[in-house]
Structure formats: C-alpha cells, structure tokens
N, C-alpha and C positions, 0 to 999 in steps of 0.2 A: 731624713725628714723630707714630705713632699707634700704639696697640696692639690687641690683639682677644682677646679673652677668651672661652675655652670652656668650659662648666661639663657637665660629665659625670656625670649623676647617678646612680649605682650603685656599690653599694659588696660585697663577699661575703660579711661580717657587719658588724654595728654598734659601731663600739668603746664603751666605756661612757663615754668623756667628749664623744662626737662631736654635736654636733646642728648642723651642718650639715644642708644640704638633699639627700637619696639615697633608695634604694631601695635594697632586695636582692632583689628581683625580676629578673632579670637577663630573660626572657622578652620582654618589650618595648626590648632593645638596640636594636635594629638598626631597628626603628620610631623611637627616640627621634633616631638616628644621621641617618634621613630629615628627622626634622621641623627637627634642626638647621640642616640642610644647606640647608633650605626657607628658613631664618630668616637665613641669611647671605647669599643672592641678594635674599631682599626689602629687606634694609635694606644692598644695595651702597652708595646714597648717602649714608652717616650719617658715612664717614670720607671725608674728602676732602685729606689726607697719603699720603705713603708708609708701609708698613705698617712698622711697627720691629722690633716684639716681638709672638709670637703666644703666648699661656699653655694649658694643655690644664688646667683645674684639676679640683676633684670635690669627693666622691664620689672614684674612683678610674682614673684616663683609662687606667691600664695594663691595666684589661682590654677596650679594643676591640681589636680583632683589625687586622690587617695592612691587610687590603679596608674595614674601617670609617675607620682614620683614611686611606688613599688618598683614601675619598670627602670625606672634610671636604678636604684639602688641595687635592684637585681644584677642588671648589667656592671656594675660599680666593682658589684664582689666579685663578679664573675671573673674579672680581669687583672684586679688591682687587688697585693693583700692592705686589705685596710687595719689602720691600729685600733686595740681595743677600747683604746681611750683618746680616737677622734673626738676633734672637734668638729661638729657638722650642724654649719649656720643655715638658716635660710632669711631671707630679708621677707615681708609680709608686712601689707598694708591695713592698718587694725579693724577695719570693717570686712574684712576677712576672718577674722580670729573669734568666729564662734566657737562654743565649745565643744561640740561637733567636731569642727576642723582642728580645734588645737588639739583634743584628744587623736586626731587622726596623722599629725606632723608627728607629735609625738610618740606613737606607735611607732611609725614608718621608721623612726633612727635620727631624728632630727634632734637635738640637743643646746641647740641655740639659736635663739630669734635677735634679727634685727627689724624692728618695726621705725618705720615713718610717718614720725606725729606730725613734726614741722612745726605746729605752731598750733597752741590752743585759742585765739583768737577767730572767732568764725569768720568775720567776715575775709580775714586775710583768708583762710583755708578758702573760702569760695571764689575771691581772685586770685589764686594759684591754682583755681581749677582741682584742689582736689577734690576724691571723691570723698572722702568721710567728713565726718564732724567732728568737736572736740570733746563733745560726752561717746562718740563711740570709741573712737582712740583710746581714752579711758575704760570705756568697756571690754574694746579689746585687749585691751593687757592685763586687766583684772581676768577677761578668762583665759588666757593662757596662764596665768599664777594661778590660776585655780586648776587648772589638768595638773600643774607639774613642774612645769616650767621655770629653770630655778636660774637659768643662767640669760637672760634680756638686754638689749642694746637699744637706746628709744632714741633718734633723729630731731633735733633741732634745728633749724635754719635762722640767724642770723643777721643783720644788716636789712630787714624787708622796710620799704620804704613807705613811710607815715606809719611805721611799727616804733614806735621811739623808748626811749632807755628805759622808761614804769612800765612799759607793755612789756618789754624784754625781760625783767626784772620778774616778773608776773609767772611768764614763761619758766622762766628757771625755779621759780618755787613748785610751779605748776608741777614739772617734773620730777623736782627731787621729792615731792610728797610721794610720787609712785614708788620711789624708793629701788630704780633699776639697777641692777649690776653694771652697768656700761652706758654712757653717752657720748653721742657724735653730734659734733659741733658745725655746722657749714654755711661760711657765707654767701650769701645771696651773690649769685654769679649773671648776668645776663650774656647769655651764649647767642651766636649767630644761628637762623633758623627756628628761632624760638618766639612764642606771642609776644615775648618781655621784649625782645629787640623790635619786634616791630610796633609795640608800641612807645618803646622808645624812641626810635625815626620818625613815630608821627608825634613827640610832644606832650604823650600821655603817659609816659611814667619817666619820675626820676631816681638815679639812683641814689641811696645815702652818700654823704659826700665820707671818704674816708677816714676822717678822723672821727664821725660819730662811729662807722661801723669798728674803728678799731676801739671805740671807749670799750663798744659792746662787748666786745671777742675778752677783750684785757677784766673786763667786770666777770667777765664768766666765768674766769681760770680762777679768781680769786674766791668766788661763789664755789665752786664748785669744790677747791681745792679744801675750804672750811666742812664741806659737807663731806668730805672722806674720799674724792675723788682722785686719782692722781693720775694728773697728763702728763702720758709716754709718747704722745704724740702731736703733729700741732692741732687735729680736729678732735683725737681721740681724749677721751675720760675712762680711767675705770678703778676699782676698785681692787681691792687686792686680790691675784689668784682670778681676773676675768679681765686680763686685756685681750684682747683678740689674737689667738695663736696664728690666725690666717695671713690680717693682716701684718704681722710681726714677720710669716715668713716673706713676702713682697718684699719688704726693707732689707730682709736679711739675706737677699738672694739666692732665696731656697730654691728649687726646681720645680715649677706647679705647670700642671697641664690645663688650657685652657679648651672647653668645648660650649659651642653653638655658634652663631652666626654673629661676628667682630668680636669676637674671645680672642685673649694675646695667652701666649705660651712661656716659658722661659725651660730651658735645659739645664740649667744651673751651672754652663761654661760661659758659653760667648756667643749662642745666638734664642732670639726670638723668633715666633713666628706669631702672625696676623689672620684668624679666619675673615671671609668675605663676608662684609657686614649690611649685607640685603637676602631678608628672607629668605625669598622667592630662588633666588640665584644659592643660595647656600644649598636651601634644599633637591635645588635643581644637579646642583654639584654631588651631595651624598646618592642621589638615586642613583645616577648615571655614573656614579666613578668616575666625576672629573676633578679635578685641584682645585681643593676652597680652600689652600692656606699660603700666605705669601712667607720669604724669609727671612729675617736679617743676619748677617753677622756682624756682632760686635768688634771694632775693635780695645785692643787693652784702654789705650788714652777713655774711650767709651765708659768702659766697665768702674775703672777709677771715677771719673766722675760721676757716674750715677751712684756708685759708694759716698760719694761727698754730699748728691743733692737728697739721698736717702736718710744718712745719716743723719744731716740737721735737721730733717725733719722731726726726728725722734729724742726725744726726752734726755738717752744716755749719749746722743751726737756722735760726732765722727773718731774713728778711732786711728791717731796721729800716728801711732806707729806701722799698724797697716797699710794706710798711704805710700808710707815712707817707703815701705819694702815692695810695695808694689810700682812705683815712680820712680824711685830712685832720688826722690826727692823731698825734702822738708815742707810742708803746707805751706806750716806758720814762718816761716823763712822766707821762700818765693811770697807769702802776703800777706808781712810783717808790718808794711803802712798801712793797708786797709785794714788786718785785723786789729792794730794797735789802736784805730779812728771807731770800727765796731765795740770793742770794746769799751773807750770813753763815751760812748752812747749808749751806752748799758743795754747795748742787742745779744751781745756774743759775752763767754767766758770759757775758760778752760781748765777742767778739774782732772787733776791727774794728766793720764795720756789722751785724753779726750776735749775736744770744741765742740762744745754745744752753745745753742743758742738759748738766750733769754725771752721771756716774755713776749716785748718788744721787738725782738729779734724776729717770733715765729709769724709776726706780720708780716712780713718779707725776706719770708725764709729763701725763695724760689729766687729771687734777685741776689742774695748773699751768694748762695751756692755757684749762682752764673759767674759772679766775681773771684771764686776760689777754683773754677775749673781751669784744668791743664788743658794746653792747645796740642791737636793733631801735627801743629806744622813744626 
C-alpha cells in the first residue's frame, strides 16, 4: 500500500487563522500545474507499491479547473499503477461545488470530498475571512450529493472565540442534519504570521480559555458518537466503512509520495524528504533541474517514537508489543508511575496489548506521547 499526496498551493483569500503554505496569486496556476506534473514523472520510482490513496490537499485543489486536474491524473497513471479501488480525496471549499464542477471532479476519478464548512454562523465565517457563507456550504454539499457523491468529509472548527457552547451546539446539529459520512473536528489554533496572532498582540482577540474549548471538543465526541459516528482519531469522525484510508496510512507509516511546493515524503524505512515551500523558487527549481527537496534520516530511537506519538493519536493506540520488539524495551515498564498517575486521571487505558488514550486523554495527546518518548542518549 502507498499513497501520493498533492499540495496545491493557492487559495482566493487568506483566512485569518491559515498559515499554511499558498498564494493568492492565482496567475501562475497552470505554470504551478506543469511543474507538478514534472515532479511526479521524476520521482516515478520513489513508490514502489500499488497506489491506494491519492489526496489533492492545499491551499485549495477546488480551484483547478477540469483540464488541470485531467493533466495531473494523466501523468498519475502514467507512472504509478494505481489501485482500482483508490481512494482519491480532494479537499474543496463549498462555494466551489457547483454542479457543474462537482459533475466535473467526479468524472475526472475523484471519489471523495473533503469540504470546509467551519462554521455555520455568518458572522464568524466573515471574521475568519472566509469566502463562502453558511447557506452556500449547504448548497455546496447538497450539489455534490446530488452528482453522486456518496463518500463526504465536512470540516468543523472548534474553540472560536465569543463562539460559546449553544453556538457550538447549533453547529453540530447543523451538521449532522447534512447527514456526512466523515467529520473533522479542529481546534481553533492561532499560528505565528497569521491576522489572529496579530491581533491578538494588539489586544483584539482572545482566545477561549482551555477548559471551555476542551468542554467543547469532549461535548462533541459524545454528540457525535450518539449520532453513529465513531472516533478513530483525536480530530477524525466517521462512520462505518469511511474513515480515511489516507489519513489511516500517515499513522500507519505507509510510504506516500508527497508532490508540490513544502510537500513531505515518507519512504516507508527511515527517511523523509522536505520540498521547498516557496512558489516562486519551487517552480524555479522544476524548470531548471535544480534540487527542491531536502532529506532526513530517521533514526531507529526516531521512528519508535513517532510510532508512540502516532499511535495515541488514534482510537486503536499504541501497540505495546511492537515497541517492545522494536526497543528492546517495555513502555509500560520504563513509564509505570506516569502511566499509573495517567490512568487515575482517566486520560489513558490499556486493552489487550494496546494504550490508548481516553477522551480526556486526547486533549493532550501530543504532551503524553512527549512523556512516553525513549531518549537518543
């Protein structure tokens, strides 16, 4: 199994909590469309699996047009045998998904959508800068269910501030009325370089203080999990028979090829690679045949613990015997008084050969993980 990941870097404005890697230049599309194209014939041999999952991510993939994504998909088969029962997502912002377009993803080979509602409240949508509204998000997923469309993933955001627990509340009905096979869950993050951080250094926004955003996150799982939902992950929801095959392989450290500008790679041993994540210089790099990808190599101690900070993120958690054989060492042994003090705090538990985390746990998954990692030295 292998995946391949497409990073489309353009976006039609900038939302205020995004810093992700984009442009709103849209001018240079169909240049950046080439160079990709360029970049997935070169590095044909870097998967050497059947292809499983192919992701279109961004930035925003829902605006290349019909003949842009033909040509990536052309070049796709050209190189790579793909399986017949890919998975092949693309993310799409719903003021994009007219019927039109959705009949036109769907031709092309597209089979699942990830769309970004965020949040049905207008006036938040206009202070987050985005572009649609909350009757077209509803519009646009009604007409991609009406092309065909049978497998959907709808975007909620989480923790927005003076968004409080009956707005949230609102939210999640709002959604489960559309009745999606898949939801993602994210909390409101404020990132460096972004309008949220700058106005939070002048004073004008605060964030939710943590314990209402975690009331939220914990109401959610409980909501959603009554609605038929089940989280395999700490952001993910889904239903049965539509968790994301994609992102299942990430966790599972499958080998996925990443292409465009700051796309990561993974070989499925021990190292990574990094493309250069500026436009301008990426595409400058596929013209001229210079190096747009940096390396890493893993080492072992590495690999193990991103197994550990992987695994609790996920529903089925870490799998103890693995570790073991891979360490040389007992997890729950080496961290018997943290996990014992996890435990009475009803964050962590252990079924079978497995730790996973609780509820409360996946609030602070990324801190637990830090605390179960083996040291280089």
């Amino acid at each position: 199994m292998a995946g391949i990941y497409i990073h489309i870097p353009f976006c039609r404005q900038a939302c205020h909590y995004c810093d992700f890697h984009f442009s709103t230049n849209l001018s240079k599309q169909e240049e950046m469309v080439d160079a990709i194209s360029w970049e997935i014939r070169d590095r044909r041999d870097y998967l050497h699996e059947d292809v499983e999952t192919i992701y279109f991510g961004g930035g925003t993939p829902s605006l290349l047009s019909g003949l842009q994504l033909k040509k990536l998909f052309d070049t796709i088969n050209q190189n790579f045998n793909i399986s017949g029962k890919a998975e092949i997502t693309l993310e799409a912002n719903p003021e994009d998904l007219t019927e039109e377009y959705s009949n036109t993803l769907l031709d092309s080979g597209i089979n699942r959508l990830s769309i970004g509602i965020q949040t049905f409240d207008e006036q938040k949508l206009k202070w987050m800068n985005r572009v649609h509204t909350a009757d077209e998000a509803i519009q646009g997923y009604e007409n991609a269910r009406a092309t065909g469309f049978s497998n959907i993933s709808l975007d909620l955001i989480y923790a927005i501030p003076d968004h409080d627990r009956e707005e949230w509340k609102k939210d999640l009905a709002s959604i489960n009325s559309l009745n999606p096979e898949h939801i993602s869950l994210y909390g409101l993050t404020i990132e460096e370089k972004t309008v949220f951080r700058k106005w939070e250094k002048e004073n004008k926004l605060i964030q939710v203080p943590e314990d209402a955003a975690a009331e939220q996150y914990l109401y959610a799982i409980d909501f959603l999990k009554a609605q038929g939902y089940n989280q395999y992950e700490v952001s993910n929801f889904g239903r049965e028979g539509y968790h994301s095959r994609h992102n299942h392989a990430y966790w599972a450290g499958v080998p996925y090829l990443g292409v465009g500008p700051g796309a990561h790679s993974f070989d499925g041993q021990n190292t990574r690679s990094f493309n250069v994540r500026n436009n301008a210089r990426y595409m400058k790099a596929i013209n001229e045949s210079l190096e747009h990808v940096e390396h890493e190599a893993l080492s072992d101690i590495q690999r193990i613990n991103e197994r550990i900070l992987t695994g609790l993120r996920t529903k089925k958690g870490v799998d103890l015997n693995q570790i073991a054989s891979l360490a040389d060492h007992r997890l729950e042994e080496l961290h018997s008084d943290f996990l014992n003090e996890m435990e009475r705090k009803n964050m962590i538990e252990r079924v079978d050969e497995f730790l996973r985390l609780k509820p409360h746990g996946f609030l602070v998954a990324d801190e637990i993980a830090l605390r179960l990692f083996f040291s280089d030295e």
